[in-house]
N, CA, C and O of each residue as an XYZ file, in Angstrom:
724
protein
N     -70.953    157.866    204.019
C     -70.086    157.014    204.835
C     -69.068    156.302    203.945
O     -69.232    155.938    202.781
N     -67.915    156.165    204.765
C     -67.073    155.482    203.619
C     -67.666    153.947    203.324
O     -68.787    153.658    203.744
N     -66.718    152.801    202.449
C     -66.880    151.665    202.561
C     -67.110    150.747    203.196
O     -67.827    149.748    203.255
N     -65.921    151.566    203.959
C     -65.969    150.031    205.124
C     -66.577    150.156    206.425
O     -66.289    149.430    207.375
N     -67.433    151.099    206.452
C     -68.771    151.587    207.606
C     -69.512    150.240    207.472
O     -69.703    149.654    206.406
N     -69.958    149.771    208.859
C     -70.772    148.672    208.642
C     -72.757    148.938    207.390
O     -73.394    148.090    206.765
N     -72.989    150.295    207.559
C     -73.998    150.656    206.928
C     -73.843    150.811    205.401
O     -74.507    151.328    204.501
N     -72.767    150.189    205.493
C     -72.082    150.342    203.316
C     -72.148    148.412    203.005
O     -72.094    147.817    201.929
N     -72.262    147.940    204.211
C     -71.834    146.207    204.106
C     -72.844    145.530    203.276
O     -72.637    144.350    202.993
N     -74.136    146.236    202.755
C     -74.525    145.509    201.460
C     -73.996    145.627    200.395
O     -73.836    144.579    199.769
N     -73.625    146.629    199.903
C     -72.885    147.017    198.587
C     -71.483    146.084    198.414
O     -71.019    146.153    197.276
N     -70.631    145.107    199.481
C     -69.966    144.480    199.354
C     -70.881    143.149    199.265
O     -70.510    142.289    198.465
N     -71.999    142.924    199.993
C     -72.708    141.402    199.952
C     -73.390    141.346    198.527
O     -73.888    140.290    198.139
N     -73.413    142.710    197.598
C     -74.082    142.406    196.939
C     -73.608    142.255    195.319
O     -74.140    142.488    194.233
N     -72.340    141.749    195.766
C     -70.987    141.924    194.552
C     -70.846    140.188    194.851
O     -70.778    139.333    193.968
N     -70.831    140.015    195.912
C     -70.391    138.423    196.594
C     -71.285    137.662    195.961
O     -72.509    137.784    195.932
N     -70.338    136.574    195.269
C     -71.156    135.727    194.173
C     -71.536    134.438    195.092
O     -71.982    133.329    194.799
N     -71.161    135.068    196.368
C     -71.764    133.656    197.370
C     -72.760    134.107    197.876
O     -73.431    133.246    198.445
N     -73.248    135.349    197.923
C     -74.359    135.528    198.663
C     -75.486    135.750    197.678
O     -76.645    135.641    198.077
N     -75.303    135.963    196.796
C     -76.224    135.913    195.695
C     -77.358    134.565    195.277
O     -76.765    133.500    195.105
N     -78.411    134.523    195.156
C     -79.338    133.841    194.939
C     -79.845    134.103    193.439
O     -80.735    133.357    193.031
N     -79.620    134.560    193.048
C     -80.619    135.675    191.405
C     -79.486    136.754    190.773
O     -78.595    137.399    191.326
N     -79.742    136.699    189.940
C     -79.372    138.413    189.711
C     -79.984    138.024    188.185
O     -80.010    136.921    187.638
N     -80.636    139.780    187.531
C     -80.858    140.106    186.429
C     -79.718    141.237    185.423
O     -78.533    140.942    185.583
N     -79.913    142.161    184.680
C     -79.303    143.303    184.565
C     -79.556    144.231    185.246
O     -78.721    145.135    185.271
N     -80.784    144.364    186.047
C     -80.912    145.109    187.389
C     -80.938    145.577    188.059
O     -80.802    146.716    188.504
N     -81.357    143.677    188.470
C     -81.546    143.708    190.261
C     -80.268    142.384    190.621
O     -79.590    141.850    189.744
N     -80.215    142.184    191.564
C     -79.587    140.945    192.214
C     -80.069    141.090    194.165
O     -80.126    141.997    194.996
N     -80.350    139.429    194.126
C     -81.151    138.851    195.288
C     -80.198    138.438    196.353
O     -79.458    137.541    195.950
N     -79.980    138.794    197.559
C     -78.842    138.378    198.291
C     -79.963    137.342    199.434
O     -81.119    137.659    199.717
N     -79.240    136.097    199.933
C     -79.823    136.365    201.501
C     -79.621    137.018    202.717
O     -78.525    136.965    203.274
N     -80.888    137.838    203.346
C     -80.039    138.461    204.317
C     -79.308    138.252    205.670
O     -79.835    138.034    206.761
N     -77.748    138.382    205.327
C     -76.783    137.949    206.767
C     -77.074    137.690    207.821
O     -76.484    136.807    208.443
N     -78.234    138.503    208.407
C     -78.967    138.543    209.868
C     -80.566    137.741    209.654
O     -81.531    138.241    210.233
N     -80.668    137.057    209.185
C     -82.099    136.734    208.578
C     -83.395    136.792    209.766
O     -83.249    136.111    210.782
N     -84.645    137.619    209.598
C     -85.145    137.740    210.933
C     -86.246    136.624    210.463
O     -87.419    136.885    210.731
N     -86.077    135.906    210.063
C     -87.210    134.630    209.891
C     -86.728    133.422    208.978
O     -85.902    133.612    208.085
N     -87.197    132.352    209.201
C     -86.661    130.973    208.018
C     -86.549    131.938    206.833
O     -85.376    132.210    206.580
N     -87.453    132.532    206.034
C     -87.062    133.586    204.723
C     -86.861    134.901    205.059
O     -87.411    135.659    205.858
N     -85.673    135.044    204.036
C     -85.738    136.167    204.377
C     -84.314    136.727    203.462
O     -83.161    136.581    203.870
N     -84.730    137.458    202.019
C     -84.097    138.097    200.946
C     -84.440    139.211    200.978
O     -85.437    139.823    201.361
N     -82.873    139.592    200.231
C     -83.016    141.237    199.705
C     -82.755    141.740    198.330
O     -81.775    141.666    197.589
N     -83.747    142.188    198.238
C     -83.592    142.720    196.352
C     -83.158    144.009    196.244
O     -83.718    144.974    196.765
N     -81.853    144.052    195.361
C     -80.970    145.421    195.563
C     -81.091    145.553    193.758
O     -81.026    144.737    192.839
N     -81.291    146.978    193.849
C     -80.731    147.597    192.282
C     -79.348    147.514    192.010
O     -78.618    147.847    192.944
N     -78.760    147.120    190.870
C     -77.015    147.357    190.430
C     -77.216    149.057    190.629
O     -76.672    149.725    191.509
N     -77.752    149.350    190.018
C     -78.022    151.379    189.956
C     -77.495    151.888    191.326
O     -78.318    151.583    192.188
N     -76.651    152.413    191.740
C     -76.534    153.239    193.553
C     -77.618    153.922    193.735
O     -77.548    155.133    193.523
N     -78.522    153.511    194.043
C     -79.950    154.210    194.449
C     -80.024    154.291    196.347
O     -80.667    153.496    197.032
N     -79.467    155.070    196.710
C     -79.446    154.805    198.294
C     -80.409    154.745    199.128
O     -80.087    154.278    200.220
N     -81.594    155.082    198.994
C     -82.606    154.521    199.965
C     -83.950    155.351    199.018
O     -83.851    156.111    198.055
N     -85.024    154.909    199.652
C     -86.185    155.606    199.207
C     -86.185    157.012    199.391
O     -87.253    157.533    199.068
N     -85.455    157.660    199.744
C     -85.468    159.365    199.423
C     -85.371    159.901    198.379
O     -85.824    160.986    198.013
N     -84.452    158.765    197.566
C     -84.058    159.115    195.789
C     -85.002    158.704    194.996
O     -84.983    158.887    193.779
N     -85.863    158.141    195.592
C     -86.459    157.281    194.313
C     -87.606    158.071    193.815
O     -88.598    158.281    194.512
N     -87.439    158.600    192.349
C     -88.663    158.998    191.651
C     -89.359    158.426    190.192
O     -88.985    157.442    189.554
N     -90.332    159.224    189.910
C     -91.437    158.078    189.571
C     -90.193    157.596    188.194
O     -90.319    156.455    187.751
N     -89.352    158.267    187.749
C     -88.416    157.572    186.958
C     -87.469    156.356    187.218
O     -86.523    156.035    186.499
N     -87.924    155.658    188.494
C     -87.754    154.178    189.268
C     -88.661    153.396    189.304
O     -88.657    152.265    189.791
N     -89.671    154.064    188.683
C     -91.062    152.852    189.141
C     -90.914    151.614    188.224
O     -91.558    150.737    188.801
N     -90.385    151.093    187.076
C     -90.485    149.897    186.548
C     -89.032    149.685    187.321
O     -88.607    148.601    186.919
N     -88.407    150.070    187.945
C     -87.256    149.497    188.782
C     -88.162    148.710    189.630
O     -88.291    147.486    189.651
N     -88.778    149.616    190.337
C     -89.872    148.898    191.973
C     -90.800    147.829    191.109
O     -90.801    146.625    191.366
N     -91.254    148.174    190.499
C     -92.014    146.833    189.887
C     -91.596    145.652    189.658
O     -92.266    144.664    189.960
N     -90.075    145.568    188.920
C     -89.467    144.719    188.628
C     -89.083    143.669    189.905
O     -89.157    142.442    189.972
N     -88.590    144.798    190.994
C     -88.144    144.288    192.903
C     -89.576    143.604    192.603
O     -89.505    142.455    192.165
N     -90.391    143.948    192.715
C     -91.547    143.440    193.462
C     -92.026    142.491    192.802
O     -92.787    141.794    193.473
N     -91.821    142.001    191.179
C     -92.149    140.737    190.911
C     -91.536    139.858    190.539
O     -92.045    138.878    189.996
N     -89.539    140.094    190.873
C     -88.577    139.453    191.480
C     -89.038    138.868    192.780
O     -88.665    137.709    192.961
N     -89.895    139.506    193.894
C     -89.571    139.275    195.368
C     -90.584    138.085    194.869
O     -90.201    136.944    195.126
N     -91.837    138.225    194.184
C     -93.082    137.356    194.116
C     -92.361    136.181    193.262
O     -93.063    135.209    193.540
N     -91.913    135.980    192.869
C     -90.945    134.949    191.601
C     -90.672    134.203    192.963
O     -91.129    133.120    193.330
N     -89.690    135.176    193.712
C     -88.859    134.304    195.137
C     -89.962    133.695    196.147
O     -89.839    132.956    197.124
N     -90.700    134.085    195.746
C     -92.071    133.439    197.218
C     -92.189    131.673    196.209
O     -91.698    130.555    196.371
N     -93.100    132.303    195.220
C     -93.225    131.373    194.239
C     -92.113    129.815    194.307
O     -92.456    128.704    194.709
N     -90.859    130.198    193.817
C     -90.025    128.767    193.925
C     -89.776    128.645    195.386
O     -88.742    127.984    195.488
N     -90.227    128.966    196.586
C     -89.623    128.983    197.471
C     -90.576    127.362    198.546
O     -91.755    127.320    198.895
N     -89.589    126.405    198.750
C     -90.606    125.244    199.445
C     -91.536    124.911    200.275
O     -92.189    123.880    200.438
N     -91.498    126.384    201.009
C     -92.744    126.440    202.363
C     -93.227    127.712    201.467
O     -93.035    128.809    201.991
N     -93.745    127.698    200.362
C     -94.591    128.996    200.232
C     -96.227    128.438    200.615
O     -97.098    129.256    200.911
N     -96.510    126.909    200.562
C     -97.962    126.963    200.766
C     -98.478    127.029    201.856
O     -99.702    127.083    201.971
N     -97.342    127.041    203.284
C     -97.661    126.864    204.691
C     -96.719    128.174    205.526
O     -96.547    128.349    206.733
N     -96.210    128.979    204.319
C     -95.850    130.516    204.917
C     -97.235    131.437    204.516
O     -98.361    131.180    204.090
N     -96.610    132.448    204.839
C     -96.956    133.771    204.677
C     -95.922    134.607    204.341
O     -94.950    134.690    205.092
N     -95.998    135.342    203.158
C     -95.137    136.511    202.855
C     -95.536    137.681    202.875
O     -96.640    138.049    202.475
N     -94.218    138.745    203.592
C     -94.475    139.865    202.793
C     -93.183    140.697    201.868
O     -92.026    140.278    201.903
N     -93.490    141.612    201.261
C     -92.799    142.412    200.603
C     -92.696    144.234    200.725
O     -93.618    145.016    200.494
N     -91.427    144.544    201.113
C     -91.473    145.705    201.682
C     -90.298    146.121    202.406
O     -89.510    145.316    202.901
N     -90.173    147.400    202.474
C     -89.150    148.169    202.495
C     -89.368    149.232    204.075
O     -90.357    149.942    204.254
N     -88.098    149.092    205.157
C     -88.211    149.836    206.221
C     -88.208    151.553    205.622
O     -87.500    152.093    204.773
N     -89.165    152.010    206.356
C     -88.914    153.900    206.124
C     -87.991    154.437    206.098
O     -87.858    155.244    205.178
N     -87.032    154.297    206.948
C     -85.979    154.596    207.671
C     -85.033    153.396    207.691
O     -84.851    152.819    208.764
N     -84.484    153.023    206.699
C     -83.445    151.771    206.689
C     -82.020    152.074    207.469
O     -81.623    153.239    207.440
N     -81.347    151.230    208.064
C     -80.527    151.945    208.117
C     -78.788    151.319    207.437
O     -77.578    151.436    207.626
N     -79.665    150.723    206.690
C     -78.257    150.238    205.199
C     -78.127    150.830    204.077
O     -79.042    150.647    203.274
N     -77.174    151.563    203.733
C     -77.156    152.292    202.141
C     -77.235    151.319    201.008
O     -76.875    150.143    200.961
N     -77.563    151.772    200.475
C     -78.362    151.060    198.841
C     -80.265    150.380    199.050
O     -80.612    149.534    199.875
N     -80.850    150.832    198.394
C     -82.265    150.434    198.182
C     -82.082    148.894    198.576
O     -81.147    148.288    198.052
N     -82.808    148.322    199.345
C     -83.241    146.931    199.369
C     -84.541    147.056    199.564
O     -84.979    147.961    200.275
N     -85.319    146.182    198.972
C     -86.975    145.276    199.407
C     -86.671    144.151    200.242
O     -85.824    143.272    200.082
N     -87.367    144.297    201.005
C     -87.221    142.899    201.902
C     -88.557    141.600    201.594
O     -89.778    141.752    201.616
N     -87.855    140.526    201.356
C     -89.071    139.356    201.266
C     -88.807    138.570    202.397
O     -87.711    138.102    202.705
N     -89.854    138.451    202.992
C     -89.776    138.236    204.425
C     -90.952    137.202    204.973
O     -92.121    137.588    204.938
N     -90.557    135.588    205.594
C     -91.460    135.174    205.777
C     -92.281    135.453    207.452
O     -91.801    136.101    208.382
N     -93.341    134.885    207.427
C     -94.159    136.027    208.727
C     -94.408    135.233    210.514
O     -95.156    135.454    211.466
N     -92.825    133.845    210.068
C     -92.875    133.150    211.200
C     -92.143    133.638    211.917
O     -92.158    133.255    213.087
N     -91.310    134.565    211.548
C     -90.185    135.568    212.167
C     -89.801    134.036    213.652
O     -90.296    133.862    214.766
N     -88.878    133.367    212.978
C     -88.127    131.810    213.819
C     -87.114    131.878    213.174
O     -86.815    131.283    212.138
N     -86.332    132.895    213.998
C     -84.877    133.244    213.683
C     -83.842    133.829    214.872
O     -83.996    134.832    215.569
N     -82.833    132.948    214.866
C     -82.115    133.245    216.619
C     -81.206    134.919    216.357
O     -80.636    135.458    217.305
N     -81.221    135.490    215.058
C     -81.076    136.272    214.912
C     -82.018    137.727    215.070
O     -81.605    138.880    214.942
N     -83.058    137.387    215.309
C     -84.626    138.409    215.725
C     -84.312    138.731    217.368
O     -84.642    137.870    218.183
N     -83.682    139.964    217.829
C     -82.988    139.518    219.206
C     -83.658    141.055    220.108
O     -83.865    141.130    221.319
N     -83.899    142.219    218.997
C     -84.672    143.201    219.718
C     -85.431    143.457    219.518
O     -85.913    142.857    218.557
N     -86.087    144.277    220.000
C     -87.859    145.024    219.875
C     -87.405    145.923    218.498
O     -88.160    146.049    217.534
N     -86.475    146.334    218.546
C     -86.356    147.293    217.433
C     -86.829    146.440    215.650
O     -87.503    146.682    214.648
N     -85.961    145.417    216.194
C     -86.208    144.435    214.910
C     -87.381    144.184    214.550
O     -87.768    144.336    213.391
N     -88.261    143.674    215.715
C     -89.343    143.366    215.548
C     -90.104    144.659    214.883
O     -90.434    144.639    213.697
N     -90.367    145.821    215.761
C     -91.115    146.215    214.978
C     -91.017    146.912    214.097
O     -91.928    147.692    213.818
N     -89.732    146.836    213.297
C     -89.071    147.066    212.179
C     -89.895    146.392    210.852
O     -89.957    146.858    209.715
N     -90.520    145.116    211.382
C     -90.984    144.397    210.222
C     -92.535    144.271    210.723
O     -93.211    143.471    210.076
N     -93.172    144.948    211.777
C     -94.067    144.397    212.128
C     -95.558    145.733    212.008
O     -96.753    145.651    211.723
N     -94.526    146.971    212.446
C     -95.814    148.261    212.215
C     -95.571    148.860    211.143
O     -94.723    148.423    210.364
N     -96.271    149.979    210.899
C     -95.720    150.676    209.717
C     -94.774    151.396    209.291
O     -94.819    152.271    208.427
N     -93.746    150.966    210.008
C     -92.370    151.204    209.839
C     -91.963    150.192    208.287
O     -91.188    150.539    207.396
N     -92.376    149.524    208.324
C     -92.320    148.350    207.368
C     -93.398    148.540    205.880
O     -94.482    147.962    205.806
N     -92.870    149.421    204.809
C     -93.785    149.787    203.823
C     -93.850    148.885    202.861
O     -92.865    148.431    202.278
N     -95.389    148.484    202.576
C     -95.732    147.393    201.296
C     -95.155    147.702    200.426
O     -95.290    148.920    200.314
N     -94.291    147.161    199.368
C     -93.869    147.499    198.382
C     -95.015    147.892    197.428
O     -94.787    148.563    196.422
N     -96.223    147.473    197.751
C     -97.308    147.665    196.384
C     -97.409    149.203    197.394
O     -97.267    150.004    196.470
N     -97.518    149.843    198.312
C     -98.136    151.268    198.795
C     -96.862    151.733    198.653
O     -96.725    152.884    199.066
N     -95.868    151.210    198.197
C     -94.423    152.312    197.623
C     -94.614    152.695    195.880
O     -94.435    153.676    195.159
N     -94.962    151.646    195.770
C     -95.409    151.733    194.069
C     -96.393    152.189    193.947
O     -96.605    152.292    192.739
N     -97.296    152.605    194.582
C     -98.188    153.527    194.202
C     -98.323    154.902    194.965
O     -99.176    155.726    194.637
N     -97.491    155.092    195.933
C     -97.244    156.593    196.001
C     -96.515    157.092    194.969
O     -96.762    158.032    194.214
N     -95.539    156.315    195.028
C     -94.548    156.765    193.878
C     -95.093    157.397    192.441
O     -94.908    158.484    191.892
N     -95.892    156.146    192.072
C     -97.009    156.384    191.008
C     -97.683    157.835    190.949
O     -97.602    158.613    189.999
N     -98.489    158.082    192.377
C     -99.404    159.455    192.662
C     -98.744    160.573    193.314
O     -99.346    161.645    193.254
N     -97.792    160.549    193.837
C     -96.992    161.992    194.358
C     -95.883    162.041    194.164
O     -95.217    162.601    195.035
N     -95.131    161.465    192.900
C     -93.681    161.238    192.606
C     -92.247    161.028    193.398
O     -91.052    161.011    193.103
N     -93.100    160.873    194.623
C     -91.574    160.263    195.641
C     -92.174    159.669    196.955
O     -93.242    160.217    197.226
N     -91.822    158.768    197.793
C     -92.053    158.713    198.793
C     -92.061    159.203    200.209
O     -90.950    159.327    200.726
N     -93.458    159.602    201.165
C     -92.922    160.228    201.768
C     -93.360    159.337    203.178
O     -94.336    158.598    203.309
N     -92.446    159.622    204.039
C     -92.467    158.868    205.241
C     -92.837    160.211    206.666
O     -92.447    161.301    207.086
N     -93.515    159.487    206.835
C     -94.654    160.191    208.303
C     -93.847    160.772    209.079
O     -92.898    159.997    209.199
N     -93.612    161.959    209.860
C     -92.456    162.521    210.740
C     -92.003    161.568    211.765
O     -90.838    161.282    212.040
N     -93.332    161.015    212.411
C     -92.739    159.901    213.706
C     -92.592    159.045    213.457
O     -92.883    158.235    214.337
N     -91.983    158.374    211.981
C     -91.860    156.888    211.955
C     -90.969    156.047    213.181
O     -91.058    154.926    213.682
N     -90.169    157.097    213.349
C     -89.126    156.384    214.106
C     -89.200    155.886    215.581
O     -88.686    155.131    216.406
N     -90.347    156.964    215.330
C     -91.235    156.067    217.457
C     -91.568    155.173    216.993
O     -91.255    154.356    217.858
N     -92.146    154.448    215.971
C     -92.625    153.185    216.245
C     -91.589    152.223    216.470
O     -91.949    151.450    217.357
N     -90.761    152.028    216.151
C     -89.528    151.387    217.123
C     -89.783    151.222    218.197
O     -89.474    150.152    218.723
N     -90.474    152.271    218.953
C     -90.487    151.528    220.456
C     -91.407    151.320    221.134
O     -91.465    151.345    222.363
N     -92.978    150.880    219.657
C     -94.028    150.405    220.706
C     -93.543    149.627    221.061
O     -92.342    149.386    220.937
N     -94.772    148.688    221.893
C     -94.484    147.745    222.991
C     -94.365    146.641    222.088
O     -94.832    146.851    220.968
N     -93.794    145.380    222.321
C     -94.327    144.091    221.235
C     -95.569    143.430    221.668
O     -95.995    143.206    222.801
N     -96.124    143.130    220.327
C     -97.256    143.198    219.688
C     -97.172    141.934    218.936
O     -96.334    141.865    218.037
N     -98.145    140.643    219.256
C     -98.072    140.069    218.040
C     -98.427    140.379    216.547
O     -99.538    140.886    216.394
N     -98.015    140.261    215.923
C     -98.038    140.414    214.537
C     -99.162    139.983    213.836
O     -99.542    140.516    212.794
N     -99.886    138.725    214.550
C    -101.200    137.720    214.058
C    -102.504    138.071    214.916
O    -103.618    138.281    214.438
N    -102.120    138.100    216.438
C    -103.434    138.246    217.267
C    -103.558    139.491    218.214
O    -104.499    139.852    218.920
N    -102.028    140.158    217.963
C    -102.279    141.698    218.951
C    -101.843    141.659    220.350
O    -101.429    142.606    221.017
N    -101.989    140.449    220.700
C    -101.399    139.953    222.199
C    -100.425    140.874    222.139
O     -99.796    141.102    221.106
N    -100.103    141.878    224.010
C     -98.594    142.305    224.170
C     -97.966    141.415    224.906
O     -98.432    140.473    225.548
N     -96.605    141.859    224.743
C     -95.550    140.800    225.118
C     -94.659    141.749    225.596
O     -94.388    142.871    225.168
N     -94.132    140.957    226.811
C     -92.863    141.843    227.562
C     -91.871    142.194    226.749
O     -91.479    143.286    226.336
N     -91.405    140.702    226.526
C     -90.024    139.941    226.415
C     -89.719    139.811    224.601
O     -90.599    139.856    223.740
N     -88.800    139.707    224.455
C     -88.823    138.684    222.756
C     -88.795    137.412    223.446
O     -89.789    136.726    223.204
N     -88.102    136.985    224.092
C     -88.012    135.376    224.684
C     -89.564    135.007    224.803
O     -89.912    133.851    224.559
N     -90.397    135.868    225.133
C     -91.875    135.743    225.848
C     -92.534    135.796    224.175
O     -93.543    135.134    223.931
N     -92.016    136.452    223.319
C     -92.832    136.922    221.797
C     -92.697    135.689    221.114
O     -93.571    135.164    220.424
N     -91.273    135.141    221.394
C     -90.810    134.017    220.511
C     -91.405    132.850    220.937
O     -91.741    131.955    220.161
N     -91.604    132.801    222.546
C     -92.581    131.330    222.399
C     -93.964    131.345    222.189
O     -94.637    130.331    222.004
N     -94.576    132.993    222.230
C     -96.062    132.953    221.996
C     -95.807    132.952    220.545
O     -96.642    132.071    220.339
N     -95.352    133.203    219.370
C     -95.316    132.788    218.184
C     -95.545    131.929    217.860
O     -96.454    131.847    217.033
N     -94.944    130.896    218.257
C     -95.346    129.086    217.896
C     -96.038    128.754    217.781
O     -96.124    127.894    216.904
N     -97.634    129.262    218.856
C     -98.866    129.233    218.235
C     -99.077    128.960    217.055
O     -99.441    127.956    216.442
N     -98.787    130.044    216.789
C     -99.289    130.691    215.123
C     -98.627    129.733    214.065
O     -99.113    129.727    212.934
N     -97.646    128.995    214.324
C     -96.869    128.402    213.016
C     -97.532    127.277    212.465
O     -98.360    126.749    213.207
N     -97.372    126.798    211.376
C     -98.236    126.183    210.911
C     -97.734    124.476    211.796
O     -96.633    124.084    212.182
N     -99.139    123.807    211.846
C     -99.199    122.630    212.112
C     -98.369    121.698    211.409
O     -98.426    120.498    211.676
C-alpha cells in the first residue's frame, strides 16, 4: 500500500516525536491514537518488519527486547498495582509495521466502539507475546490458525467472568464490575 493508505499511518506516528513515549536503537513506544483502554502502547521496530509473517527466529532478541520494553512500560506506569496487563500482538493486524500491544484489561475507552475491537484483544486473536517468542523459538516463524478471522465475530464475552453481552453499551457497563474499587 502506498503511504498515505490509512494502514501505513503508523510508520508516520512512529517518526512523530509527539507521539513517542520511549525509543531505543530499536524499538520506539508510541501511544495508541485509538486507545482501547486507560493503557494502551505500541512497540514498533525502526527495522520495516511488516507484520508477523516476516518474522524469523533471526528476530527473536528483537521480540524479546518488545517484550521487556512493554514490561519496563507496565512497571513505571501509575495504576500498574490496581491494573492488569497484557502483552501481545493481533494475528491478523491490520496496520503495516510489527507492533506489540501493551494493553490495560479495563478496556474504559470511548474509543472501544465494536465487537470487532473487542474481540480483537479479548480471544485468541490476540497472541501473548511470550507464545510468539516461543513459537518463534520452536518452529522458526509464526503460524496463525486458518480461522483466526472468525473469531471476530464471536458473540461478546466478558473477558473476566464469560458473561454474554448483546451490546458494547451493555459490555461497557457490565465491565465496571470488574474495575478496581
Amino acid at each position: 500500500e502506498h503511504l498515505g493508505h490509512w494502514s501505513q499511518g503508523l510508520k508516520s506516528s512512529m517518526q512523530d516525536p509527539k507521539m513517542q513515549v520511549y525509543k531505543d536503537e530499536k524499538i520506539v513506544v508510541i501511544k495508541d491514537k485509538y486507545p482501547k483502554a486507560r493503557y494502551h502502547w505500541l512497540i514498533l521496530p525502526w527495522d520495516p518488519i511488516s507484520s508477523l509473517k516476516s518474522v524469523t527466529r533471526d528476530h527473536l532478541e528483537l521480540l524479546e527486547h518488545m517484550h521487556a520494553v512493554g514490561q519496563k512500560m507496565i512497571e513505571q506506569c501509575p495504576a500498574r498495582e490496581s491494573l492488569e496487563f497484557r502483552l501481545g500482538y493481533h494475528a491478523i493486524p491490520s496496520m503495516s509495521q510489527l507492533h506489540l500491544h501493551v494493553i490495560s484489561q479495563d478496556f474504559d475507552s470511548p474509543a472501544l466502539k465494536t465487537k470487532k475491537h473487542w474481540n480483537s484483544f479479548t480471544t485468541d486473536y490476540f497472541l501473548n507475546s511470550q507464545d510468539v517468542i516461543e513459537m518463534v523459538r520452536s518452529k522458526g516463524k509464526v503460524m496463525v490458525k486458518d480461522h483466526t478471522s472468525e473469531l471476530l465475530k464471536l458473540p461478546l464475552r466478558c473477558h473476566r467472568c464469560k458473561q454474554q453481552l448483546s451490546t458494547i453499551p451493555q459490555l461497557k457497563e457490565h465491565l465496571r464490575k470488574h474495575w478496581p474499587k
